[in-house]
C-alpha positions as a printed NumPy array, in Angstrom:
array([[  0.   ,   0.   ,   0.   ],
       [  1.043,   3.334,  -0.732],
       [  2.521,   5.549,   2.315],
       [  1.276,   9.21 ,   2.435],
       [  3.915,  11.009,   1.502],
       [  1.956,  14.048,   0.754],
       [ -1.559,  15.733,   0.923],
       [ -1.892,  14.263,  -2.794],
       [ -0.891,  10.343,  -3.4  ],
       [ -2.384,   9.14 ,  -6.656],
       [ -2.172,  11.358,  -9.906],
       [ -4.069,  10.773, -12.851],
       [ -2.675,  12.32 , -16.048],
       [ -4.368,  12.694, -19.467],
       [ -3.08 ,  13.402, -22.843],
       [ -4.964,  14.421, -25.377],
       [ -3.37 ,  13.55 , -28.823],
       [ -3.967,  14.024, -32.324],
       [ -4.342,  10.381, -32.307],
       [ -4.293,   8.635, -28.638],
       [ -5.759,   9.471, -25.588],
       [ -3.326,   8.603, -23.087],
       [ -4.112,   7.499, -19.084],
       [ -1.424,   7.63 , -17.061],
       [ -1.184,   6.607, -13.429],
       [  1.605,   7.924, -10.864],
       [  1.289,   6.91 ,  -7.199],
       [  3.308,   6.485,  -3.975],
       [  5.258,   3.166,  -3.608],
       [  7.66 ,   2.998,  -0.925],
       [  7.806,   6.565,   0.165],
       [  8.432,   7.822,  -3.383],
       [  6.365,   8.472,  -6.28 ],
       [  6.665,   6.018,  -9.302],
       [  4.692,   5.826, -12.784],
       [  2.585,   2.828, -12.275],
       [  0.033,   2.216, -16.11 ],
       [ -0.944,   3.954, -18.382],
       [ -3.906,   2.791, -20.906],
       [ -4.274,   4.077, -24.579],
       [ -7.178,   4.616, -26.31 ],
       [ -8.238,   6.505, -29.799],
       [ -8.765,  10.186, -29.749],
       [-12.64 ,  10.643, -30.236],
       [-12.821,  14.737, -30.282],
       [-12.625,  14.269, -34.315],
       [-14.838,  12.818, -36.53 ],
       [-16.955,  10.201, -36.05 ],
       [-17.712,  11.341, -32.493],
       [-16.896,  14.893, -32.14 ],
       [-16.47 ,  14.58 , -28.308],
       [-12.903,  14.284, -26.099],
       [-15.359,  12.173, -23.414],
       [-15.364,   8.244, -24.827],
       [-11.605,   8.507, -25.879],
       [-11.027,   9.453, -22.197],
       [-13.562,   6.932, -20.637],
       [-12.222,   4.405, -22.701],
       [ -8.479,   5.222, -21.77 ],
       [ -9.282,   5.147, -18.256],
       [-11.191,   1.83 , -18.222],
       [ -7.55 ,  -0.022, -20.062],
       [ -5.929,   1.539, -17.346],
       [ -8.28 ,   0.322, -15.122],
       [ -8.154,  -2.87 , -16.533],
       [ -4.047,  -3.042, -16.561],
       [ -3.894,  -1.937, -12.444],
       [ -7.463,  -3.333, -11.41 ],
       [ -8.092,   0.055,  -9.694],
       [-10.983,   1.083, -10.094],
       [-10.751,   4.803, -11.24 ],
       [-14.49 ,   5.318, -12.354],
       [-18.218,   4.694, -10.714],
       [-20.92 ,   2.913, -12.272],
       [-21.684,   6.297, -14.192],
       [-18.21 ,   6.164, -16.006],
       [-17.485,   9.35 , -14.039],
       [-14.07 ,   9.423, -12.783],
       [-13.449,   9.171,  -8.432],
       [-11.826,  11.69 ,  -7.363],
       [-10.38 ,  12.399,  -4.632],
       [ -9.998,   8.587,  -3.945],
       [-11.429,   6.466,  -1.588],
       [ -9.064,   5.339,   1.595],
       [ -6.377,   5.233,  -1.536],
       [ -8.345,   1.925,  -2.819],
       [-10.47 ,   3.943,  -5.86 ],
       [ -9.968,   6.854,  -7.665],
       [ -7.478,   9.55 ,  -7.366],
       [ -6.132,  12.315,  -5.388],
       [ -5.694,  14.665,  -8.367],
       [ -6.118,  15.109, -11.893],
       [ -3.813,  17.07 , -14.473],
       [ -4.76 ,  17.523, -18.273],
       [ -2.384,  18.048, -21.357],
       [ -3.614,  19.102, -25.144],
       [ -1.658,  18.194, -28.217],
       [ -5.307,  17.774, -30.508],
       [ -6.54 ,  20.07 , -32.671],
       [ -6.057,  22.296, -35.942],
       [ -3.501,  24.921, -35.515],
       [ -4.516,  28.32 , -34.509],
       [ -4.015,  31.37 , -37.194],
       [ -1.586,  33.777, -35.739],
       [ -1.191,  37.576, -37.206],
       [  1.767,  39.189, -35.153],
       [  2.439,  43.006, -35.242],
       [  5.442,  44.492, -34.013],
       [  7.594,  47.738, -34.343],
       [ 10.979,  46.972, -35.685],
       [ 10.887,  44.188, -38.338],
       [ 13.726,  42.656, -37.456],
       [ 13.403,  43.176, -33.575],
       [ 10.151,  43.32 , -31.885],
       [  8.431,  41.676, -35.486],
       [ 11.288,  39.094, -35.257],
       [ 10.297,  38.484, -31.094],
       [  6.499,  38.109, -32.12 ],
       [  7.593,  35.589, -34.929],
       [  9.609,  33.576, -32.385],
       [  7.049,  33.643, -29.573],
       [  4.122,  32.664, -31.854],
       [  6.496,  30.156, -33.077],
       [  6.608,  28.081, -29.599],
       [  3.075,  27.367, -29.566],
       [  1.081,  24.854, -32.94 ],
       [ -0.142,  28.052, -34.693],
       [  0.168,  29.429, -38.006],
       [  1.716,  32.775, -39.185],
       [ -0.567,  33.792, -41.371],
       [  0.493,  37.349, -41.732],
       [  2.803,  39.743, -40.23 ],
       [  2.624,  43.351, -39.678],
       [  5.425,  46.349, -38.877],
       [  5.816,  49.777, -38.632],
       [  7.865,  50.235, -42.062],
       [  5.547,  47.448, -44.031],
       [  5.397,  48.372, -47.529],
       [  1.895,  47.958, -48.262],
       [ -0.353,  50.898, -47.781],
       [ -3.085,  51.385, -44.997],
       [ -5.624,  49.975, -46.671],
       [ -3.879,  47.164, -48.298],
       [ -2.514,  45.828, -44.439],
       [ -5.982,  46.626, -43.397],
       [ -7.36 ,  44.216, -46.143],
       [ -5.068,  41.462, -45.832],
       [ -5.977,  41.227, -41.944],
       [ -9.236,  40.772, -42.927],
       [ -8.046,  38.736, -45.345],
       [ -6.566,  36.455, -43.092],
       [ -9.167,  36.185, -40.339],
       [ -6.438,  35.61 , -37.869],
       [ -7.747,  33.697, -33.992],
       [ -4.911,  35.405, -32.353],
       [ -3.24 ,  38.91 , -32.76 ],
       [  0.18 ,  39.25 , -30.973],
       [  1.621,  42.614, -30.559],
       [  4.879,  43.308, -29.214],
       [  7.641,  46.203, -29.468],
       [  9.297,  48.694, -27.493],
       [ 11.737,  48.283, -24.892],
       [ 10.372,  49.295, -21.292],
       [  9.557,  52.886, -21.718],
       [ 10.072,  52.99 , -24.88 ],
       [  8.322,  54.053, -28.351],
       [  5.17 ,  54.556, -26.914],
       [  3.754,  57.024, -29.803],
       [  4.292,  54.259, -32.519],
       [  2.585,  51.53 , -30.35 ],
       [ -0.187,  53.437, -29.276],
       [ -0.723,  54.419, -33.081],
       [ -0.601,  50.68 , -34.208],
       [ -2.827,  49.581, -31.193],
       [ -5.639,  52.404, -32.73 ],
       [ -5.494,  50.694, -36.19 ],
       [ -5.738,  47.322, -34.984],
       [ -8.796,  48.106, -33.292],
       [-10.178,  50.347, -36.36 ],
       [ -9.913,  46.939, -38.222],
       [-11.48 ,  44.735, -35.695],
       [-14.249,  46.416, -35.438],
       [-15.301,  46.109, -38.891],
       [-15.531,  42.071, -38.024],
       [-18.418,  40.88 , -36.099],
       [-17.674,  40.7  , -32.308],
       [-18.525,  36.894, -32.285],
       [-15.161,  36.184, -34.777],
       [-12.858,  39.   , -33.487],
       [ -9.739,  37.543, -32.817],
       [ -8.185,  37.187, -29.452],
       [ -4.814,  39.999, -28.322],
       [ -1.641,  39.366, -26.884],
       [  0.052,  41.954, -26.081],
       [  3.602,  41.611, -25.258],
       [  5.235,  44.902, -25.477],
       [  6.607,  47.933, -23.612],
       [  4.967,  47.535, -20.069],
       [  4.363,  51.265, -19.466],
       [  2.188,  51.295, -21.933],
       [ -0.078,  47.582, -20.706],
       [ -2.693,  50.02 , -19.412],
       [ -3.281,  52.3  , -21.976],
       [ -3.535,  49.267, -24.826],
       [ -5.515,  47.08 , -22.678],
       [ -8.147,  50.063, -21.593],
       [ -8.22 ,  50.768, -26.048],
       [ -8.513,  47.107, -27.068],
       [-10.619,  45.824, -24.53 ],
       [-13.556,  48.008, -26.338],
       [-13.286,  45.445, -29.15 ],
       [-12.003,  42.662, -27.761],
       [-10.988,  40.215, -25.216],
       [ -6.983,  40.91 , -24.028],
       [ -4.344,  39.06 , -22.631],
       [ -1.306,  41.471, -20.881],
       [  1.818,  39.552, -20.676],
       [  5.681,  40.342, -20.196],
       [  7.472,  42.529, -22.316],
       [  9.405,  39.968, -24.667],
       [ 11.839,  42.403, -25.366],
       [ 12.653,  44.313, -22.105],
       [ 15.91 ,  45.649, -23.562],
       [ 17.045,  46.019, -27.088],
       [ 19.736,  43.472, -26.371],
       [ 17.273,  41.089, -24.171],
       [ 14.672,  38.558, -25.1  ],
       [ 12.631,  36.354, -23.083],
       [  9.86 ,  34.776, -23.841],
       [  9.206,  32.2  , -20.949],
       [  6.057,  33.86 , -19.34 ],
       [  4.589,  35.133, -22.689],
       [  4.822,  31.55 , -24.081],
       [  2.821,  30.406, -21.195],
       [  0.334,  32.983, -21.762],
       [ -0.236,  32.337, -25.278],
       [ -0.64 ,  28.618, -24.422],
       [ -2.911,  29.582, -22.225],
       [ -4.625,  31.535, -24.842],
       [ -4.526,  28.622, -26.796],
       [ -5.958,  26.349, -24.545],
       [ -9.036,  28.086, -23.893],
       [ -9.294,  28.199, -27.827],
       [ -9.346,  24.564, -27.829],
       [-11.577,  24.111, -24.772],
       [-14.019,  26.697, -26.062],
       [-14.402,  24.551, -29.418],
       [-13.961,  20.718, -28.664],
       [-16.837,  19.177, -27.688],
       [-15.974,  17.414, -23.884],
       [-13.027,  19.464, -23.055],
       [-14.699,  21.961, -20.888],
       [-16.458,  18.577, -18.519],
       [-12.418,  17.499, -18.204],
       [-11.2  ,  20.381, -17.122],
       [-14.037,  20.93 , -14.606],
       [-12.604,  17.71 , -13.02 ],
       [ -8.835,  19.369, -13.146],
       [ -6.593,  19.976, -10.032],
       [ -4.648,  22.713, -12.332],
       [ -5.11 ,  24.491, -15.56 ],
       [ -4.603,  22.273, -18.795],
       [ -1.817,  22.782, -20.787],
       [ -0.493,  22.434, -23.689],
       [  1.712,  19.298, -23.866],
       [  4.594,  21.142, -25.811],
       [  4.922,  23.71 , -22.879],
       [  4.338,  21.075, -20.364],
       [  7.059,  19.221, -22.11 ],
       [  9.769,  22.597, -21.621],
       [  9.039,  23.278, -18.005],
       [ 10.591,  19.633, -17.53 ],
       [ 13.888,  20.115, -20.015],
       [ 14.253,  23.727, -18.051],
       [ 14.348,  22.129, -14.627],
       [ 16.574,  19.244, -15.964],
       [ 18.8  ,  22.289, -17.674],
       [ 19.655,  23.654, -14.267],
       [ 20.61 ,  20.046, -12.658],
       [ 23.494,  18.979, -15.399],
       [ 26.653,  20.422, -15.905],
       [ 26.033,  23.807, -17.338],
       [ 28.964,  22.959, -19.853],
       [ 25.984,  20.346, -21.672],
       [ 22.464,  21.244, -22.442],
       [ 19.525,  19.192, -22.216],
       [ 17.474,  18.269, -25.543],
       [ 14.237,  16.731, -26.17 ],
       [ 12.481,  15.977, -29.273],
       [  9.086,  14.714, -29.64 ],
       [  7.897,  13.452, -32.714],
       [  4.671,  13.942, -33.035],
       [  1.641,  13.148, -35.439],
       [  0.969,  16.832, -36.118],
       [  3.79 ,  18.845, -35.013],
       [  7.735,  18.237, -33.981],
       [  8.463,  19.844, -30.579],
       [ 11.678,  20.46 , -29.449],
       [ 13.197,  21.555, -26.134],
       [ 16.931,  23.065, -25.186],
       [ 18.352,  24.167, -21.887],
       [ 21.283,  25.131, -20.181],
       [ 21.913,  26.198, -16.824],
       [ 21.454,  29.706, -17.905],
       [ 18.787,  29.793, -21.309],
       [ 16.198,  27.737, -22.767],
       [ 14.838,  27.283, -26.17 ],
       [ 11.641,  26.179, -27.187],
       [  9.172,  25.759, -30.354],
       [  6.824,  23.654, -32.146],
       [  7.045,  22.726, -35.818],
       [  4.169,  22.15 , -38.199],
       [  5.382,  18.832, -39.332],
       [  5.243,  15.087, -37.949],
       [  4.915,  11.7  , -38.668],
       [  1.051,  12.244, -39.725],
       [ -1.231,  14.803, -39.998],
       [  1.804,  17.209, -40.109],
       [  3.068,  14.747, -42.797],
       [  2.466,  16.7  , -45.483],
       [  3.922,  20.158, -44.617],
       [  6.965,  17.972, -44.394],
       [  7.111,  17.231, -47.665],
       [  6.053,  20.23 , -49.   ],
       [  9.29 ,  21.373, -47.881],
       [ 11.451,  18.378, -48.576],
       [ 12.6  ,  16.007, -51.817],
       [ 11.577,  12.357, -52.283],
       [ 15.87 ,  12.384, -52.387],
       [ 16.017,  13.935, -48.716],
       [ 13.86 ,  10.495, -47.28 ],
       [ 15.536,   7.93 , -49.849],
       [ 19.055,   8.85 , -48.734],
       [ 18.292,   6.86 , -45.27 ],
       [ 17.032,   3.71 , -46.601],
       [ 18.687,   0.719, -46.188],
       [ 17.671,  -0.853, -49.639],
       [ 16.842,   0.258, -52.823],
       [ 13.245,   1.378, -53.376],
       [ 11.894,   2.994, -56.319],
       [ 11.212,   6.912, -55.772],
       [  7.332,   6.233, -56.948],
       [  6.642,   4.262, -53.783],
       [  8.736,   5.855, -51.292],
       [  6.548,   8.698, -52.667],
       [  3.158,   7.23 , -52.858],
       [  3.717,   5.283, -49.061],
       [  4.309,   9.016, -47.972],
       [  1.519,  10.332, -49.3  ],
       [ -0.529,   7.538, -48.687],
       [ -0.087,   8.343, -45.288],
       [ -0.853,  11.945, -45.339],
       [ -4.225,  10.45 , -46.395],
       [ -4.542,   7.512, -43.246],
       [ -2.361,   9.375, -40.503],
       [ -3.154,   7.009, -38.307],
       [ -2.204,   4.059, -40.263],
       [  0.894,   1.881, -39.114],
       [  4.005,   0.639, -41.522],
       [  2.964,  -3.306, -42.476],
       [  5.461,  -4.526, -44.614],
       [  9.459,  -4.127, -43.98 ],
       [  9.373,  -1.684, -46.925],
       [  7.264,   0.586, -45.186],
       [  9.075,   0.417, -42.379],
       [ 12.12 ,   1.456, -43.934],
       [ 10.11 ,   4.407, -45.077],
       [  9.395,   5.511, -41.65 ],
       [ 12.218,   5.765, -40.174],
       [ 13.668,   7.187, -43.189],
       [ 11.404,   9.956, -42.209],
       [ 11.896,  10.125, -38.958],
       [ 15.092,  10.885, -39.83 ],
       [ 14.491,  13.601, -41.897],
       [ 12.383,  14.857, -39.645],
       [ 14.841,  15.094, -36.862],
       [ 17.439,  17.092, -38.84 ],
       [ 14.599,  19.43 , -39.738],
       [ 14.259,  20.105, -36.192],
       [ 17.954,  19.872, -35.916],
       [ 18.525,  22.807, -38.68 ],
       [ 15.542,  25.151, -36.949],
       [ 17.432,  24.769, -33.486],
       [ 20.554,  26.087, -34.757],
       [ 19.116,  28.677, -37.305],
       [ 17.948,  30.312, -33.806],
       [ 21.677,  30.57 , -33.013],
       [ 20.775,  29.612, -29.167],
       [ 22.828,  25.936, -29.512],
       [ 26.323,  26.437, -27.729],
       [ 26.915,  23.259, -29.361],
       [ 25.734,  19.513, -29.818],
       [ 27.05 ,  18.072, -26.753],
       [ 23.806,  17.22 , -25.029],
       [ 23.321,  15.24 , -21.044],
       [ 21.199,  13.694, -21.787],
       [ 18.685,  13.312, -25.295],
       [ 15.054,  12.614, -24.5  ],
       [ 13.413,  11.68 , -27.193],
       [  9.638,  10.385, -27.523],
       [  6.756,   9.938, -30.169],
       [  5.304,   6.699, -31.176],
       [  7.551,   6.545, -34.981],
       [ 10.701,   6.19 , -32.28 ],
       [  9.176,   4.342, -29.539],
       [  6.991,   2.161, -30.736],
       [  7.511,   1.29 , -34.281],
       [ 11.092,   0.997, -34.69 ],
       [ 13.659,  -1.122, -32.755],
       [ 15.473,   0.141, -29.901],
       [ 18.709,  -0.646, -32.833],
       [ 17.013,   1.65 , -35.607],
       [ 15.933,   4.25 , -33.261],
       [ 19.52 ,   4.923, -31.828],
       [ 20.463,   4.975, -35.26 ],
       [ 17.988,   7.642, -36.691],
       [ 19.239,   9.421, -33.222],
       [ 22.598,   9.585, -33.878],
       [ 22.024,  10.11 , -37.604],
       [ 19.665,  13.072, -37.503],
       [ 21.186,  14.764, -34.09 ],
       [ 24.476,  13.921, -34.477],
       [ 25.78 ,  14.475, -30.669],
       [ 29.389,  15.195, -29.363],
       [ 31.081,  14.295, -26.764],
       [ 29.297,  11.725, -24.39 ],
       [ 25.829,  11.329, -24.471],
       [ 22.89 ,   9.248, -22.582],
       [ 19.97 ,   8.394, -25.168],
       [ 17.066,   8.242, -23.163],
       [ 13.281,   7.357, -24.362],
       [ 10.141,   8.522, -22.957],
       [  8.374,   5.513, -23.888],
       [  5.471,   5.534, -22.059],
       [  5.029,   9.823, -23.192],
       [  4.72 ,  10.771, -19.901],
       [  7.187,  13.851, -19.649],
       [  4.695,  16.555, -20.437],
       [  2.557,  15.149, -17.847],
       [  5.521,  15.834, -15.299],
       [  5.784,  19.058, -16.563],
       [  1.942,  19.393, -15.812],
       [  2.917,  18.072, -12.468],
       [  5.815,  20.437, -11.678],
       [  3.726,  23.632, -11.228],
       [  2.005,  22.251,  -8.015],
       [  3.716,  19.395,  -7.026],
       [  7.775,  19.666,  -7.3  ],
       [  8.54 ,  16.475,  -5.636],
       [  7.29 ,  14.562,  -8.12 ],
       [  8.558,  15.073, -11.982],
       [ 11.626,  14.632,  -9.951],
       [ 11.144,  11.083,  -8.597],
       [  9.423,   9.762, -11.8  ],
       [ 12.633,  11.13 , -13.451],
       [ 15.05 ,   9.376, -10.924],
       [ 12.645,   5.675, -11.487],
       [ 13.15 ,   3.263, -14.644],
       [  9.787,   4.515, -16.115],
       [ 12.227,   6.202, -18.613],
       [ 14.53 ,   3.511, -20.615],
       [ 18.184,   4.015, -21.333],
       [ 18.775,   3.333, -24.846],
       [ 22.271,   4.243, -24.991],
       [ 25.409,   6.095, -23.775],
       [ 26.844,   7.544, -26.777],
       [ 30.599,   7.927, -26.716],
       [ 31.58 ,  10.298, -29.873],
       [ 35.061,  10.201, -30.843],
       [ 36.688,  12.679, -33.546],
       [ 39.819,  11.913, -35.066],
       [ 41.512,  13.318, -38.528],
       [ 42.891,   9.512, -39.299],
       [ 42.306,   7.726, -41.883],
       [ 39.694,   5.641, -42.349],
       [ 39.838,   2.429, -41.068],
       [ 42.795,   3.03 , -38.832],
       [ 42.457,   2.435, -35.265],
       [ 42.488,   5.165, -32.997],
       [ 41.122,   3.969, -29.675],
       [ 41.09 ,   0.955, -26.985],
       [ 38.291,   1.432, -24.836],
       [ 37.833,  -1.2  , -21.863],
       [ 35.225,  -1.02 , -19.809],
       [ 34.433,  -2.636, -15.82 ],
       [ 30.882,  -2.958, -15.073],
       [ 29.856,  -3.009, -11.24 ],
       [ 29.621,  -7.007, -11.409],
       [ 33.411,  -6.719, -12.249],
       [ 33.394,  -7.98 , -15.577],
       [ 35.325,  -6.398, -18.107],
       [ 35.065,  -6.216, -21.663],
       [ 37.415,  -4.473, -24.611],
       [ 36.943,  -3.03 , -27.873],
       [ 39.247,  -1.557, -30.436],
       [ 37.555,   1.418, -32.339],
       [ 38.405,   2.289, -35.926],
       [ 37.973,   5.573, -37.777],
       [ 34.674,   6.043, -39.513],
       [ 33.509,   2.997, -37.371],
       [ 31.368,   2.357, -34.926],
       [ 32.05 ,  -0.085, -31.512],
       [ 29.341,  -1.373, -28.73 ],
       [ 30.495,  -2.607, -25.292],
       [ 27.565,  -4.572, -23.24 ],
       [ 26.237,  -2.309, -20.366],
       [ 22.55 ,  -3.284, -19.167],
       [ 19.903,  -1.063, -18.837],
       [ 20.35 ,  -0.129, -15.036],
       [ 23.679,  -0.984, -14.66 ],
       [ 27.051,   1.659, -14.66 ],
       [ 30.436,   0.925, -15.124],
       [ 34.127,   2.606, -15.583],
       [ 35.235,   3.66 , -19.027],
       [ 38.681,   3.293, -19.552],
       [ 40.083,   4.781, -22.614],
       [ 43.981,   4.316, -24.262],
       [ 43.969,   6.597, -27.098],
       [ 46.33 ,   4.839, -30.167],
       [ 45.904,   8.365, -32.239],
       [ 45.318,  12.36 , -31.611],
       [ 41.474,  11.736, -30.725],
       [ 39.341,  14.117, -29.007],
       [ 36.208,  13.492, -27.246],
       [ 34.002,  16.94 , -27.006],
       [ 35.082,  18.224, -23.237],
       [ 36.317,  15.109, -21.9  ],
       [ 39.949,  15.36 , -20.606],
       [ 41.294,  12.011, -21.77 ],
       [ 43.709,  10.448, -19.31 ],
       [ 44.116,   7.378, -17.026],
       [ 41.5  ,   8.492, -15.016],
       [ 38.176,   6.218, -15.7  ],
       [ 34.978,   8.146, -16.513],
       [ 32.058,   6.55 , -15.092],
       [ 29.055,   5.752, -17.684],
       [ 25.606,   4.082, -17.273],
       [ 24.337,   1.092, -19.681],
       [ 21.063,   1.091, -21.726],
       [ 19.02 ,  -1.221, -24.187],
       [ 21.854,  -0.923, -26.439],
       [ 24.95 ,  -0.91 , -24.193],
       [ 27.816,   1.511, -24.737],
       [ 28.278,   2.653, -28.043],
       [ 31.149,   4.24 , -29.814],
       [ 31.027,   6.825, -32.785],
       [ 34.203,   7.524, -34.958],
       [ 31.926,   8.398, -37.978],
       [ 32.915,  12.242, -37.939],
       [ 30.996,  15.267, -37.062],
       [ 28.908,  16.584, -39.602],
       [ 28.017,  13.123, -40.824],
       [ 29.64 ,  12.806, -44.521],
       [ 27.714,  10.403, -46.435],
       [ 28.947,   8.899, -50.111],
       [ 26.795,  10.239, -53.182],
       [ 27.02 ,   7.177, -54.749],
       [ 23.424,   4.385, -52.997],
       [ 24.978,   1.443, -52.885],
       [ 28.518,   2.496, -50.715],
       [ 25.913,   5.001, -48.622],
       [ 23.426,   1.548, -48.132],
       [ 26.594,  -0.742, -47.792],
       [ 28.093,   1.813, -44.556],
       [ 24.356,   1.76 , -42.909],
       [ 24.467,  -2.393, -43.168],
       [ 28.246,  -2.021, -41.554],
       [ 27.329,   0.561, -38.603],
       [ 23.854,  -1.23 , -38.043],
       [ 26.237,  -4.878, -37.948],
       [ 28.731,  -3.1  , -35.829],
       [ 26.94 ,  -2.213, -33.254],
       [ 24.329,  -5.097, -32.829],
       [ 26.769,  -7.712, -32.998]])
């Protein structure tokens, strides 16, 4: 039986997907809080159904059915708080990744400053840009006036100015904004952010308020030389939330049941990869990608900044803004065999048709995880066109979405990993498998203790600790004895080769000392090499080495580029 460790024992978390409904279950086992189910179940707030309700119900009753706890009464409504710690639970939280992406129109003073800022911020959050307005735009009054109409935006975000700053310009934009909205009927008025010099929140709340509903948040751009858009990415996702609530059928009876507000399961996901930012050596950031059905999120911390945004493309329903931006060439170069380019292309848009539907044959298999890794170097290439990466030595990767948890191997996942990230230095691979991080991140804002403990348990696997090595030797020469002692005593010995790759056996669970006798000029991100061991934990796939080179250099020519991916994939599951 659980022990009462606080006010609040059992937690219920759901996730609302573009596809699943997920029911998660966290209670207190020995004194510490551990993930205990969770039960899956389609997303019903789509059509046939058009309500968020039976998905739930019917998530809750696998979960039930896994932990023979009984969660709901005879009414299917859920028990909460819980009975004696026998039925039910002590609290609920509630994440949101479903739904059509908002239409975002930003407006800011500077283009490439405050505009720039509103562009970022809305970019954290699934909208669209669907138009963008600044102080020396081009078109005339009545053509930006038009093409706001035009666009029939949900949200208007408005920042610019420093604090104190250029408050003549942003009252004079505020007036026009409202001159357009009020030529739209109140009912489809979009919602306003505004984000901009805080001197003038009063005066731009008091003028928009008259035509519609307002949301005052930080000033993104304090300083000309400062961003920060933490609390005004909440607030939009707040925003956002409410959006959704307001116009899914079943949401609003969820939330009623709520301990907290809902959030969005992208922000939920960054309060996590913040925390974790602060608790590693501020030398390494933290990174997590989540590949999603609908949208790519991606998370990046250090000690001292965090990065954060949401990308319009996935593994399904955001399928085909993916390849709207890609080449049938940019999936085929990962395959392992030769496939013709009409039905790598017609599986791929097959499934922008079915996003739901799973790979069958090996083929489309291959195909998958082709794109997934595609789309991790997309996200990959956004993270560093936002110039916030210090570099790509990470402590650890978390990675999650069902293309790299589910479908794949644990083998072909840390290869699509270390293909589409391509880490330095020495890295831990871990996998959200059970998607439960955003839920901790739901957690976190009322209950600290426990996204920590979860974190600290084995409900997240270890796929891998990722030792990269860079050398200038020539291929094929080796460069490195590495010889490792796990905790049982046992040791074990590899010889790593340039452009190779090496794996040592280290259970999941299990640590060990890494001894390394360098046989060329190598260099290992930060790591001082000497005789000193450096201590490294095991995962699904053991220890792996990677002398492959950083960027990743692969042949022109199919058949050496498919005969290296058959070499690395044999090298390393040997």
């Amino acid at each position: 039986m659980a022990t009462l460790l606080t006010e609040v024992n059992s937690v219920l978390g759901i996730e609302i997907g573009t596809i699943n409904t997920r029911a998660v279950l966290f209670d207190v086992v020995e004194e510490s809080y551990q993930f205990i189910a969770a039960g899956i179940a389609p997303t019903t707030c789509g059509e046939p159904q058009f309500d968020a309700m039976p998905g739930v119900i019917s998530a809750i009753q696998k979960l039930q059915d896994i932990t023979g706890r009984f969660l709901l009464d005879l009414n299917q409504k859920l028990i909460i708080p819980s009975h004696g710690g026998v039925e039910g639970v002590d609290k609920l939280l509630l994440t949101l990744s479903y739904g059509p992406d908002l239409d975002v129109a930003t407006f800011g003073l500077l283009n490439d400053i405050s505009l720039e800022a509103a562009n970022r911020l809305a970019r954290t959050a699934p909208v669209r840009i669907v138009d963008c307005f600044g102080i020396n735009d081009r078109r005339s009054f009545q053509h930006q006036m038009d093409a706001l109409l035009k666009a029939r935006p949900n949200v208007l975000i408005f920042a610019g100015g420093s604090d104190r700053g250029a408050t003549k310009s942003i009252m004079r934009m505020a007036q026009w904004i409202a001159s357009a909205l009020q030529i739209i009927p109140a009912e489809d008025r979009p919602k306003f952010l505004y984000c901009g010099n805080r001197s003038m929140s009063r005066r731009v709340k008091e003028l928009m308020e008259k035509v519609t509903s307002v949301q005052i948040t930080n000033n993104i751009r304090p300083e000309i030389e400062t961003e920060d858009l933490n609390q005004a990415s909440l607030d939009l996702s707040q925003l956002i939330v409410k959006e959704k609530i307001d116009n899914t059928n079943g949401l609003e009876r969820i939330a009623t049941y709520c301990s907290d507000k809902p959030m969005l399961t992208g922000n939920a996901m960054q309060r996590v990869v913040r925390f974790l930012g602060k608790q590693y050596d501020p030398a390494h950031g933290v990174l997590s990608i989540d590949l999603g059905s609908a949208h790519t999120t991606v998370a990046y911390a250090t000690s001292t900044k965090s990065s954060f945004f949401s990308l319009p493309i996935g593994s399904g329903f955001g399928l085909e803004n993916a390849l709207k931006q890609s080449r049938i060439a940019d999936f085929e170069k990962w395959l392992p065999e030769v496939l013709p380019e009409s039905q790598v292309a017609t599986y791929l848009w097959q499934k922008t048709l079915f996003p739901a539907s799973l790979p069958v044959t090996q083929d489309d298999l291959n195909i998958e995880l082709a794109l997934a890794h595609h789309l991790i170097i997309m996200a990959m290439r956004e993270l560093e066109n936002r110039q916030e990466l210090r570099s790509r030595n990470f402590e650890p990767i978390l990675v999650g979405g069902s293309a790299l948890t589910h479908t794949a191997t644990p083998w072909q996942t840390l290869m699509a990993l270390l293909n589409g990230i391509q880490p330095v230095g020495i890295t831990p691979l871990v996998m959200d498998k059970h998607g439960i991080l955003s839920l901790l991140g739901a957690a976190g804002r009322t209950n600290s203790l426990m996204p920590v403990q979860v974190l600290e348990s084995t409900a997240f696997i270890n796929l891998a600790t990722v030792v990269t090595v860079h050398s200038k030797a020539r291929p094929g020469t080796a460069i490195l004895n590495a010889r490792l002692q796990t905790q049982s005593g046992k040791v074990v010995e590899t010889t790593l080769e340039q452009g190779n790759m090496a794996r040592l056996p280290l259970a999941f669970g299990e640590s060990g000392l890494l001894f390394l006798d360098p046989l060329k000029k190598i260099m290992i991100a930060d790591i001082e090499i000497g005789k000193e061991p450096i201590r490294v934990k095991g995962g699904v796939c053991g220890l792996v080495f990677d002398a492959r080179g950083r960027p990743l250099l692969l042949p022109a020519d199919g058949e050496l580029r498919r005969n290296l991916f058959w070499k690395w994939s044999n090298q390393i599951t040997e």
